[in-house]
Backbone as ProteinMPNN parsed JSONL, in Angstrom:
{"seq_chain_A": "XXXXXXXXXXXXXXXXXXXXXXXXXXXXXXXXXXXXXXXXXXXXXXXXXXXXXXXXXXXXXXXXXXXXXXXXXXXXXXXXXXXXXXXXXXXXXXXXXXXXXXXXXXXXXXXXXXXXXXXXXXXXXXXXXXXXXXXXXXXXXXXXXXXXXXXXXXXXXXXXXXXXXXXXXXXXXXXXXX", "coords_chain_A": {"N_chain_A": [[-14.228, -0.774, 21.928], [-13.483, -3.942, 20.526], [-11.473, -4.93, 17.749], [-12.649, -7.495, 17.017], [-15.191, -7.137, 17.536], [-18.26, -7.399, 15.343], [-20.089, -5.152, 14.841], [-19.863, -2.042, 15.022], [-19.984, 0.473, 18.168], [-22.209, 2.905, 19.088], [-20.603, 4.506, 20.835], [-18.125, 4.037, 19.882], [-15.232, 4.789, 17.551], [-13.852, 5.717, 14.678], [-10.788, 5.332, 14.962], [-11.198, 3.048, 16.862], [-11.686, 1.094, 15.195], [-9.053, 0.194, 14.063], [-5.808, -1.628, 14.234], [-5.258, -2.712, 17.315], [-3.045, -2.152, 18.894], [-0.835, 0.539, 19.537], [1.487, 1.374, 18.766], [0.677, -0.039, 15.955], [-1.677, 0.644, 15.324], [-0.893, 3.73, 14.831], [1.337, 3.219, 12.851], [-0.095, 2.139, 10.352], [-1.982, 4.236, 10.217], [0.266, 6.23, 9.191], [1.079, 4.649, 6.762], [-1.07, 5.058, 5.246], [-1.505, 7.687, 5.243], [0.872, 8.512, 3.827], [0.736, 7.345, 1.282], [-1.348, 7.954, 0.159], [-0.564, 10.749, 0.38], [1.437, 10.285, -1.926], [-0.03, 9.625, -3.955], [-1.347, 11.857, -4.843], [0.82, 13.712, -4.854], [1.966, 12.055, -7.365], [0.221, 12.397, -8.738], [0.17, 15.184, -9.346], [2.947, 15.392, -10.7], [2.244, 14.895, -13.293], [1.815, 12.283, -13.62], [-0.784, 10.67, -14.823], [-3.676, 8.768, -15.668], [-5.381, 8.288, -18.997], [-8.207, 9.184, -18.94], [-10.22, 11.646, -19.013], [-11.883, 12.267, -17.453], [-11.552, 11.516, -14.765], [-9.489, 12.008, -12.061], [-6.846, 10.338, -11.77], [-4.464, 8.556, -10.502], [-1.586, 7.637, -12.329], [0.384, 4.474, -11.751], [1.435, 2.543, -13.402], [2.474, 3.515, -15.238], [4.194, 5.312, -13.992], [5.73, 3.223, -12.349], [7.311, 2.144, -15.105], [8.943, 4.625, -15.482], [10.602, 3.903, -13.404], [12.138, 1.205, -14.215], [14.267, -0.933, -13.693], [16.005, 0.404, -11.844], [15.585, -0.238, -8.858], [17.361, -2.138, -8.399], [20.498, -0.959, -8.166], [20.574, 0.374, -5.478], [21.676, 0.813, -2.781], [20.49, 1.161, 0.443], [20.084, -1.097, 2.859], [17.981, -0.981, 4.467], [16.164, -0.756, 2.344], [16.377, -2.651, 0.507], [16.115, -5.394, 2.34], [13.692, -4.761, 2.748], [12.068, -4.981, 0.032], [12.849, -7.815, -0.428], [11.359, -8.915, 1.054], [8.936, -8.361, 0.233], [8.952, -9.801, -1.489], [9.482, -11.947, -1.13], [7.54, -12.465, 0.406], [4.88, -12.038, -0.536], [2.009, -9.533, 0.208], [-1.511, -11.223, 0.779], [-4.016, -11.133, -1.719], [-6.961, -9.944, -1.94], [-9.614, -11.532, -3.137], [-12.967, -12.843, -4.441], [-14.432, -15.106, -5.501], [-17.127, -17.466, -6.597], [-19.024, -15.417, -5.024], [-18.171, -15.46, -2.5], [-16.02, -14.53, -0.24], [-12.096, -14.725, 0.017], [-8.85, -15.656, 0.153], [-5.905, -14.843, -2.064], [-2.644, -15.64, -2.933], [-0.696, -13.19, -4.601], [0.693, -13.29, -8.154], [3.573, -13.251, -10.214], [2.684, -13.079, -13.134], [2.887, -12.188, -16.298], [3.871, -9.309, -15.48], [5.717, -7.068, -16.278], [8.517, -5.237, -14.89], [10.644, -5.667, -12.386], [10.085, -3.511, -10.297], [7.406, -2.566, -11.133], [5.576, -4.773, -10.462], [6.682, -4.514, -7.802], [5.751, -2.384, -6.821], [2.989, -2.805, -7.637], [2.42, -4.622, -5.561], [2.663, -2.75, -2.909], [0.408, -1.579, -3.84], [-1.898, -3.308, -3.309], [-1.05, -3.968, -0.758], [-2.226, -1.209, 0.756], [-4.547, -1.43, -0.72], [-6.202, -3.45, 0.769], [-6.227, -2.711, 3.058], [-7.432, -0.297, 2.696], [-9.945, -0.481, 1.751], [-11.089, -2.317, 3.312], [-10.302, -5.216, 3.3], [-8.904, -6.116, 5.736], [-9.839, -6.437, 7.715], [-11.569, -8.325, 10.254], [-13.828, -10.686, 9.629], [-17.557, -12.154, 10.378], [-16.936, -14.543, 10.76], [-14.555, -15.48, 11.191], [-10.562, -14.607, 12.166], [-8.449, -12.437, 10.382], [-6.008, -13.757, 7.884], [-3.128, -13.835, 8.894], [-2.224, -11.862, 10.96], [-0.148, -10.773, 12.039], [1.547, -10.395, 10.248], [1.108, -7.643, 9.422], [2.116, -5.446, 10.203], [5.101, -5.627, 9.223], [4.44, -5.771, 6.554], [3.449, -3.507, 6.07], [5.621, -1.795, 7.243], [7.492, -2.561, 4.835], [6.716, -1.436, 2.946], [6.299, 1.211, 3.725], [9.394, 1.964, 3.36], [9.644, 1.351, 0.73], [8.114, 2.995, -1.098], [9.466, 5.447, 0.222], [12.013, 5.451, -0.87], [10.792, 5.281, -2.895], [10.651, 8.297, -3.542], [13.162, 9.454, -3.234], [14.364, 8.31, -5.707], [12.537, 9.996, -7.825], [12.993, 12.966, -8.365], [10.992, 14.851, -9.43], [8.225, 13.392, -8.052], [8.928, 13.295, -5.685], [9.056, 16.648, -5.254], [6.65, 17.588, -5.785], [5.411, 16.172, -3.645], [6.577, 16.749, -1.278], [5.827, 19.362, -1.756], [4.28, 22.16, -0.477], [1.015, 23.1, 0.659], [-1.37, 25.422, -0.229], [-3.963, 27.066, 1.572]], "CA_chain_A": [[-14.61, -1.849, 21.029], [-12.089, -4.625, 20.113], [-11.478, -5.267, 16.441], [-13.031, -8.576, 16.629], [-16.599, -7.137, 17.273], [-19.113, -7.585, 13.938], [-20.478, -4.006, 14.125], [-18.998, -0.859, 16.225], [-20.963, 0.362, 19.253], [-22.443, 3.744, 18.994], [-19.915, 5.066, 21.565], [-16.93, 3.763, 19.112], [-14.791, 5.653, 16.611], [-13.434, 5.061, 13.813], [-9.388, 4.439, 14.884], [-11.236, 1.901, 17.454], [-11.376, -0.5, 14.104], [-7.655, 0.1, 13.505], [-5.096, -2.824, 14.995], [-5.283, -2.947, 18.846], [-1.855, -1.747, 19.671], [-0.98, 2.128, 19.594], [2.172, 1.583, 17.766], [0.504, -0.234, 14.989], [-2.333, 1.814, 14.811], [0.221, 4.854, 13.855], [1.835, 2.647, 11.167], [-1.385, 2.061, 9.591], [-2.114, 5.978, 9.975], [1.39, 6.984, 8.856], [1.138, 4.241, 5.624], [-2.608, 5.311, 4.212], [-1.75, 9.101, 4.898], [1.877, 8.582, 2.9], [0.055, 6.636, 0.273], [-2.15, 8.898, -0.259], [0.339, 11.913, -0.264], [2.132, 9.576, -2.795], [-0.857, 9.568, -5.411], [-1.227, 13.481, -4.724], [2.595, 13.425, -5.985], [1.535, 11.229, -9.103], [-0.996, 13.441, -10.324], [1.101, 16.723, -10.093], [3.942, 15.746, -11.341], [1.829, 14.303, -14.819], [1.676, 10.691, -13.95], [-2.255, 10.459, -14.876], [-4.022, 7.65, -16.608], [-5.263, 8.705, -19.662], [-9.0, 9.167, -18.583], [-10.306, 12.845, -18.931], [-13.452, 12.798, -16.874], [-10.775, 11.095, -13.703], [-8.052, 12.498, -12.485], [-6.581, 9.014, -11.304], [-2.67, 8.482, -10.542], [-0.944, 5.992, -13.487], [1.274, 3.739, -11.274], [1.879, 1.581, -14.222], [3.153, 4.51, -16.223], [5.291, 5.569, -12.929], [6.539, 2.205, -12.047], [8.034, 2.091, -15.866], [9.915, 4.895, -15.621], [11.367, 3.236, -12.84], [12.283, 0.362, -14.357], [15.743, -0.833, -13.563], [16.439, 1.383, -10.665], [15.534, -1.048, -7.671], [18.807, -2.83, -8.31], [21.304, -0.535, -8.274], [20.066, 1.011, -4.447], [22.178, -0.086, -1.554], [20.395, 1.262, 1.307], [20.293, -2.09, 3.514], [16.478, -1.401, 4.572], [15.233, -0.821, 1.046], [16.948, -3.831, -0.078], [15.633, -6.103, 3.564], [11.916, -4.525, 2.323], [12.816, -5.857, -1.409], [13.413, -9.244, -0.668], [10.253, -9.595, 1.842], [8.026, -8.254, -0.502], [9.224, -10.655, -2.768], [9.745, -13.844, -0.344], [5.729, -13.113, 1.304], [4.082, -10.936, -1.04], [0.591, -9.591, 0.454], [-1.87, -11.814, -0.166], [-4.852, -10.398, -2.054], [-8.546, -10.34, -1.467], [-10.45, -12.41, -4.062], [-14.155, -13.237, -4.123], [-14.721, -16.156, -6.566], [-18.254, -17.447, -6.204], [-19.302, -13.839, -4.304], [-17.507, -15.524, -1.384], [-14.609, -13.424, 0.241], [-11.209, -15.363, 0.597], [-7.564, -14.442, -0.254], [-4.694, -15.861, -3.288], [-1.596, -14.863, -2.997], [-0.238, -13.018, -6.516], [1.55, -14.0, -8.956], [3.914, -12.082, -10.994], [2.646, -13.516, -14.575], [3.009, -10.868, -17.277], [4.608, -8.057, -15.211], [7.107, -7.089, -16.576], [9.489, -4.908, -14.472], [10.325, -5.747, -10.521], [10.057, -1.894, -10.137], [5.695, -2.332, -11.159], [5.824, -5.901, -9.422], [6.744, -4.006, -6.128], [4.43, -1.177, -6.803], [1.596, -3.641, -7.828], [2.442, -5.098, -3.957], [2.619, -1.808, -2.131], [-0.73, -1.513, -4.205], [-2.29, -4.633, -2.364], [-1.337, -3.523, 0.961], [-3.023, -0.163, 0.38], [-6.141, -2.0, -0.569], [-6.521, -4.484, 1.798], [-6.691, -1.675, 4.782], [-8.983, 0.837, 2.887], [-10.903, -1.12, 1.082], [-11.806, -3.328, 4.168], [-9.715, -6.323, 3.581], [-8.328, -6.277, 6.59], [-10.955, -6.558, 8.964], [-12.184, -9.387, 10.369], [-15.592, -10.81, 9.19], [-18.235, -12.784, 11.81], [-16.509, -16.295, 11.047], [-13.002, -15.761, 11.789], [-9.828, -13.58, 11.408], [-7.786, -11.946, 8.933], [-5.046, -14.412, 7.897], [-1.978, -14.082, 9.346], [-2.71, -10.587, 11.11], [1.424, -10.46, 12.724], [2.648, -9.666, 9.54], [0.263, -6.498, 8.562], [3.819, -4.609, 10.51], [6.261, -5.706, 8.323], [4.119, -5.455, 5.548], [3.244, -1.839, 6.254], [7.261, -0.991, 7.491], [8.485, -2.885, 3.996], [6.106, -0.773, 1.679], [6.479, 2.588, 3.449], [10.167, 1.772, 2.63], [9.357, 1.365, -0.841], [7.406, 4.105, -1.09], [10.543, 6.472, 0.413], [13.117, 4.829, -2.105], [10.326, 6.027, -4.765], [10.64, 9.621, -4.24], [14.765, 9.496, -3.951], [14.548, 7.997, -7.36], [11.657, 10.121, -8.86], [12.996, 14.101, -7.955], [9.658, 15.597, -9.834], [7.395, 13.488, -7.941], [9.599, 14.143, -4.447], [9.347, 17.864, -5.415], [5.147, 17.749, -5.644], [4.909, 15.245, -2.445], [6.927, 17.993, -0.229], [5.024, 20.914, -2.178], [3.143, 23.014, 0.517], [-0.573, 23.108, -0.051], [-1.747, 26.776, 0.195], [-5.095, 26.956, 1.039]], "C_chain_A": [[-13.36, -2.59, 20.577], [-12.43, -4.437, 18.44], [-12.111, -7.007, 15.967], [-14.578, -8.705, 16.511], [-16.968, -7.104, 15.976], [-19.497, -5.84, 13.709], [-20.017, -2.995, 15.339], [-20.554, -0.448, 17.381], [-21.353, 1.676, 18.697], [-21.357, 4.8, 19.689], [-18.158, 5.096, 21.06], [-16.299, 4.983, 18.052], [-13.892, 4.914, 15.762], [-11.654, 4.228, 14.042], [-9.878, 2.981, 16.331], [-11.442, 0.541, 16.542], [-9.857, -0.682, 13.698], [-7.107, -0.936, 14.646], [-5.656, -2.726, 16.626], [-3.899, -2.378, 19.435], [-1.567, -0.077, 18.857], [0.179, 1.98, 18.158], [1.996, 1.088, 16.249], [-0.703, 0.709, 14.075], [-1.939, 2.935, 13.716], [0.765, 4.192, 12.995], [0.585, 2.577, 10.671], [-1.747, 3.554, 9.167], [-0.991, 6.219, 8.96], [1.226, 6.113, 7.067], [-0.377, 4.672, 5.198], [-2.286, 6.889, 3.905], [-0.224, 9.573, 3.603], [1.611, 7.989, 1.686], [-0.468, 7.743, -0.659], [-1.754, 10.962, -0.605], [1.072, 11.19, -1.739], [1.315, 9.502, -4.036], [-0.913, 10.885, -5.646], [-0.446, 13.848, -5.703], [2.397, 13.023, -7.289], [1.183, 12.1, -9.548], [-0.076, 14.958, -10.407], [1.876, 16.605, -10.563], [3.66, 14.835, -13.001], [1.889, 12.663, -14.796], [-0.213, 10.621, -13.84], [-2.664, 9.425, -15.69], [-4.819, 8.693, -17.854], [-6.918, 8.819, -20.023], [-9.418, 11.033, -18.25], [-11.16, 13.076, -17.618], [-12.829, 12.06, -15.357], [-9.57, 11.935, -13.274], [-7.273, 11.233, -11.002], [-4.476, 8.864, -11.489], [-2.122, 7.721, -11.588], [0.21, 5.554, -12.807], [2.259, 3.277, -12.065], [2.901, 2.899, -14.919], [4.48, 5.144, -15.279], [6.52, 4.346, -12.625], [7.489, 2.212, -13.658], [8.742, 2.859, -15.957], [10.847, 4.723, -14.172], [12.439, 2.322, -12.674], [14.016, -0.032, -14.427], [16.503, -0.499, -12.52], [16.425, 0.794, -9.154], [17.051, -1.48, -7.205], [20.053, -2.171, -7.861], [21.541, 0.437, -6.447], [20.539, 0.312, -3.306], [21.551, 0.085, -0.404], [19.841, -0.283, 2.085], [18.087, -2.227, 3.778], [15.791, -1.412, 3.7], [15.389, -2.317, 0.162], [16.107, -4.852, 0.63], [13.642, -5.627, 2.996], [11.443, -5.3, 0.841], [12.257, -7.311, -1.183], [12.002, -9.655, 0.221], [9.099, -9.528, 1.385], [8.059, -9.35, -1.284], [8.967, -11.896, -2.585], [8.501, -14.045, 0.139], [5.16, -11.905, 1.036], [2.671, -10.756, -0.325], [-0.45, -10.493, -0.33], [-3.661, -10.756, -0.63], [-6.177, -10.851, -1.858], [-9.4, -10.423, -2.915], [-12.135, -12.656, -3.71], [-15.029, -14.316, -5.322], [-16.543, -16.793, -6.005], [-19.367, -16.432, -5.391], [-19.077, -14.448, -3.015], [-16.147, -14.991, -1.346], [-13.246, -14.98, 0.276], [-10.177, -14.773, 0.16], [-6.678, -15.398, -1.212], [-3.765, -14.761, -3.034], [-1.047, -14.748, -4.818], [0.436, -13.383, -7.119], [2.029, -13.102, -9.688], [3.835, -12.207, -12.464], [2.317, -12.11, -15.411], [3.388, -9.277, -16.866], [6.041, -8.112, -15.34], [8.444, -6.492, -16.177], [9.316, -5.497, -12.772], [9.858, -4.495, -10.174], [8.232, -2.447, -9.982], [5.57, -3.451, -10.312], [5.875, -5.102, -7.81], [5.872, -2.964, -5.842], [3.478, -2.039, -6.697], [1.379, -4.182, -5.871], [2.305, -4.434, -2.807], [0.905, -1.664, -2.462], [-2.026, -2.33, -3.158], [-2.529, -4.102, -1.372], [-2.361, -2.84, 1.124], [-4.96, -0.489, 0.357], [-6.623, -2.478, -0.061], [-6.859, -3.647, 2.78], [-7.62, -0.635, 3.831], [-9.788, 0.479, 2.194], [-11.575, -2.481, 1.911], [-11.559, -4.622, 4.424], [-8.975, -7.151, 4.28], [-8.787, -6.382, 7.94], [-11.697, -7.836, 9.204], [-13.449, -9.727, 10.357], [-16.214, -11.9, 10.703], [-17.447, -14.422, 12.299], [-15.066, -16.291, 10.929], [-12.198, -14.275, 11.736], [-9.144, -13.351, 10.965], [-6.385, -13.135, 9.326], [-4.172, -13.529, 8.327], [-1.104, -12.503, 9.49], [-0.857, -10.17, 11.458], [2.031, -10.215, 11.802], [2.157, -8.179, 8.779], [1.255, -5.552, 9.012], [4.83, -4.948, 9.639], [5.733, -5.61, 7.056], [4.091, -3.686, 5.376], [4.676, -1.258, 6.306], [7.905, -1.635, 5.574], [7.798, -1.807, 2.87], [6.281, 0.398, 1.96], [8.1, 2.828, 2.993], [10.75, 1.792, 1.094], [9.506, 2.838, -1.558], [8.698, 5.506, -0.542], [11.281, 6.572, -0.515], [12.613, 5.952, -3.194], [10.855, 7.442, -4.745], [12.05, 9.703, -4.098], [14.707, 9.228, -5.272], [13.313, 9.09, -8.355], [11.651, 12.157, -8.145], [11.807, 15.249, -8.306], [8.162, 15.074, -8.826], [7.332, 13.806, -6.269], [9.067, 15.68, -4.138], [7.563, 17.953, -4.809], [4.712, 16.889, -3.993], [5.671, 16.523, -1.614], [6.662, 19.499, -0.529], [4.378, 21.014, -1.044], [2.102, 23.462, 0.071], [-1.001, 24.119, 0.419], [-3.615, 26.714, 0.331], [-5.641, 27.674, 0.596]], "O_chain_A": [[-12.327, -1.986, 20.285], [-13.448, -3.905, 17.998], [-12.008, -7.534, 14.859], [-15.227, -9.57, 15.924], [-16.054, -6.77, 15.221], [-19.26, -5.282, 12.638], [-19.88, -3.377, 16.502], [-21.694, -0.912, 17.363], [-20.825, 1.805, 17.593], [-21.227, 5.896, 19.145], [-17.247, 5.776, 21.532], [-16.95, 6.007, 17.839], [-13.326, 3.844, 15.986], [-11.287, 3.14, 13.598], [-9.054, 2.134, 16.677], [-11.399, -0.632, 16.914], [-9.509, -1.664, 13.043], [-7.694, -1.121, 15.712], [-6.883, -2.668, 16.708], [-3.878, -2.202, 20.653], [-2.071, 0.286, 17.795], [-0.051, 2.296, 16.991], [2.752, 1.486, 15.363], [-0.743, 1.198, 12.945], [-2.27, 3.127, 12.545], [0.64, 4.801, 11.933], [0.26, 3.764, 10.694], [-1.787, 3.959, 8.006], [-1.367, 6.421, 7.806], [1.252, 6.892, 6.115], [-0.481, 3.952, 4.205], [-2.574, 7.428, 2.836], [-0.211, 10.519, 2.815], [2.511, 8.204, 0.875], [-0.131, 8.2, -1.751], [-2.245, 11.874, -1.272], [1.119, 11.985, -2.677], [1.882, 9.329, -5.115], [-0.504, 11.216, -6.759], [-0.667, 14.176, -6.869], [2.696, 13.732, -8.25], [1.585, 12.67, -10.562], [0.211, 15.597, -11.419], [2.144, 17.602, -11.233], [4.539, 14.304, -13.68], [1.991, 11.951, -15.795], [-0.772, 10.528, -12.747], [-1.85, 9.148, -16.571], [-4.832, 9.897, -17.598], [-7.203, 8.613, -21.203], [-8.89, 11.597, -17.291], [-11.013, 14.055, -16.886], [-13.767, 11.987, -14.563], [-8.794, 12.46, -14.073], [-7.253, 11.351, -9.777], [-3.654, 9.06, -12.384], [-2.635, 6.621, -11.385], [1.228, 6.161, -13.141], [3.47, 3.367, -11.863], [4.13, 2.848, -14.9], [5.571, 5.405, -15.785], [7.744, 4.469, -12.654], [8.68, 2.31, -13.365], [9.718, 2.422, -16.567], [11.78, 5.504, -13.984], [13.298, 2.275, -11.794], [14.823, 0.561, -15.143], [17.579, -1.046, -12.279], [17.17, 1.287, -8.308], [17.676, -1.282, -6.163], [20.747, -2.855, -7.11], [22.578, 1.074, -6.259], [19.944, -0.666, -2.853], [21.844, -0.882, 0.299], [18.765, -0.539, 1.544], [17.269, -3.082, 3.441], [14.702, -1.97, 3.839], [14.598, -2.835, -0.626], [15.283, -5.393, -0.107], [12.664, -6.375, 3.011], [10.514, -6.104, 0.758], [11.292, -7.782, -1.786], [11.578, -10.793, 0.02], [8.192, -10.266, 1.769], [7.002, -9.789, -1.737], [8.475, -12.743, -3.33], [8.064, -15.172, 0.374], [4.931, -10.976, 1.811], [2.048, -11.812, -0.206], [-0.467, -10.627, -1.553], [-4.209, -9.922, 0.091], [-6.464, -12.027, -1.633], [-9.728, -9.453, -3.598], [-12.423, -12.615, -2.514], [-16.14, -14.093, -5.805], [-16.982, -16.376, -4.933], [-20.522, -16.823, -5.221], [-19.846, -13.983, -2.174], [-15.325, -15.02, -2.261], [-13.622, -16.119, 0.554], [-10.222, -13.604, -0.224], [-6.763, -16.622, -1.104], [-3.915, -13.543, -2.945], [-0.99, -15.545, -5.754], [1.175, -14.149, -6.5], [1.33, -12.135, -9.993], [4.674, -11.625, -13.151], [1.571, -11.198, -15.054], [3.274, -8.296, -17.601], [7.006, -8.726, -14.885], [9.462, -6.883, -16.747], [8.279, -5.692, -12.138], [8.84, -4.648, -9.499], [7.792, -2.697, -8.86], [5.418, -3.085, -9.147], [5.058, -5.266, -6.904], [5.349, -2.733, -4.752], [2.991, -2.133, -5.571], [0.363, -4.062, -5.186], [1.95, -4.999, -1.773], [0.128, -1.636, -1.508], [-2.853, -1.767, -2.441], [-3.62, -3.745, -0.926], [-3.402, -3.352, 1.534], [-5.973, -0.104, 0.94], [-7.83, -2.238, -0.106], [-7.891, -3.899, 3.403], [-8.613, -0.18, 4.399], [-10.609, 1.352, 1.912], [-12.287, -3.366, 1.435], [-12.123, -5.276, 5.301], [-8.504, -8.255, 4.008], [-8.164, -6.401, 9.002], [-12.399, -8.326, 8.32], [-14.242, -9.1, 11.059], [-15.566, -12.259, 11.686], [-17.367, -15.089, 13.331], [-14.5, -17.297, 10.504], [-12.7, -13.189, 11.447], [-8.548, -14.42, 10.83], [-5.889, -13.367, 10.428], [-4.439, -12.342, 8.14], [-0.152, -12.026, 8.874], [-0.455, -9.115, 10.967], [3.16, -9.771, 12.015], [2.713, -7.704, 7.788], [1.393, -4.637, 8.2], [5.522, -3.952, 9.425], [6.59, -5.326, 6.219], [4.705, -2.946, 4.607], [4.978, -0.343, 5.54], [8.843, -0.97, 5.136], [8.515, -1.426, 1.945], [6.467, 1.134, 0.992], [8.273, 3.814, 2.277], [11.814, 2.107, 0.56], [10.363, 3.474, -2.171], [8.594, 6.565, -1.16], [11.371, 7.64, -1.121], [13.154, 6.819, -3.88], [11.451, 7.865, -5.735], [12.449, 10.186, -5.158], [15.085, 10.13, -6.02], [13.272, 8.901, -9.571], [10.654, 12.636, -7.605], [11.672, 16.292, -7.666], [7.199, 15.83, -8.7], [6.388, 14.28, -5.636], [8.697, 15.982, -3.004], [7.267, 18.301, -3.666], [3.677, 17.169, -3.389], [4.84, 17.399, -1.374], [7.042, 20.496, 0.085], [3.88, 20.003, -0.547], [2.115, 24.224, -0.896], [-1.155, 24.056, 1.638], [-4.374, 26.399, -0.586], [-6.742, 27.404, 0.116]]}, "name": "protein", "num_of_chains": 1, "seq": "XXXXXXXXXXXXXXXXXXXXXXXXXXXXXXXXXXXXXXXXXXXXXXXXXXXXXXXXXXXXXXXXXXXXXXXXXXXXXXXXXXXXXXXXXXXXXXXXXXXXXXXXXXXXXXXXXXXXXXXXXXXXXXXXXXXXXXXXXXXXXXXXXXXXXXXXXXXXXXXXXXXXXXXXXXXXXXXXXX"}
């Protein structure tokens, strides 16, 4: 099945909706399953929102004690991920009238770059598992050639974080006993 069909065949599977090329595929794999180790991380090492009856990661509360720390980080690709996030932020999936389309964000009232770049890694994240990345019957996904550099600049991110955050490093390379 290509990714441009409307509904999968019976004979399809699920990574036959992922990109079309092998090596993007695996980025897509490698960023949802590091994501998702990455909230894991949150919640053990006490970044939780403040919701009893959830047990939901607090970004916002993570990204602040971040705050500051972007800057000071020479590695050349964290920096090159930085600046592309920044220069062609993901754009986000909107539905104003209960029609689908996309706005790119804006950084009004955030207040550190640190949550700003989280809030953007955020995006990505949503756009692929929340379906925003799939092409609907009347066309397809804007401006599909950069869903690789989006994906390589955020798992970037996302590495940086746990150098800078040794508690939530510690819980993301914890071994899960079963």
């Amino acid at each position: 099945m290509s990714i441009g069909k409307v509904a999968p065949s019976r004979d399809s599977t699920a990574i036959d909706l992922l990109p079309p090329s092998q090596a993007d595929r695996n980025l897509t794999y490698e960023f949802l399953t590091f994501f998702a180790r990455m909230e894991f991380a949150l919640k053990h090492a006490g970044y939780l929102k403040a919701n009893p009856d959830r047990a939901e990661p607090d970004w916002t509360g993570y990204a602040h004690t971040l705050d500051g720390t972007f800057k000071g980080r020479l590695s050349a690709e964290f920096q090159q991920a930085l600046r592309y996030l920044d220069e062609h932020p993901p754009k986000k999936q909107i539905a104003p009238d209960r029609k689908l389309g996309w706005k790119t964000p804006e950084r009004l009232g955030v207040t550190s770059h640190e949550k700003w770049i989280l809030d953007l890694v955020k995006i990505v994240r949503n756009n692929l598992f929340h379906g925003g990345k799939f092409p609907d019957p009347v066309g397809p996904v804007p401006e599909p050639s950069r869903d690789h550099r989006l994906l390589t600049a955020c798992l970037a991110v996302l590495l940086e974080c746990l150098e800078l955050s040794p508690d939530v490093k510690a819980a993301f390379t914890r071994k899960i006993e079963a």
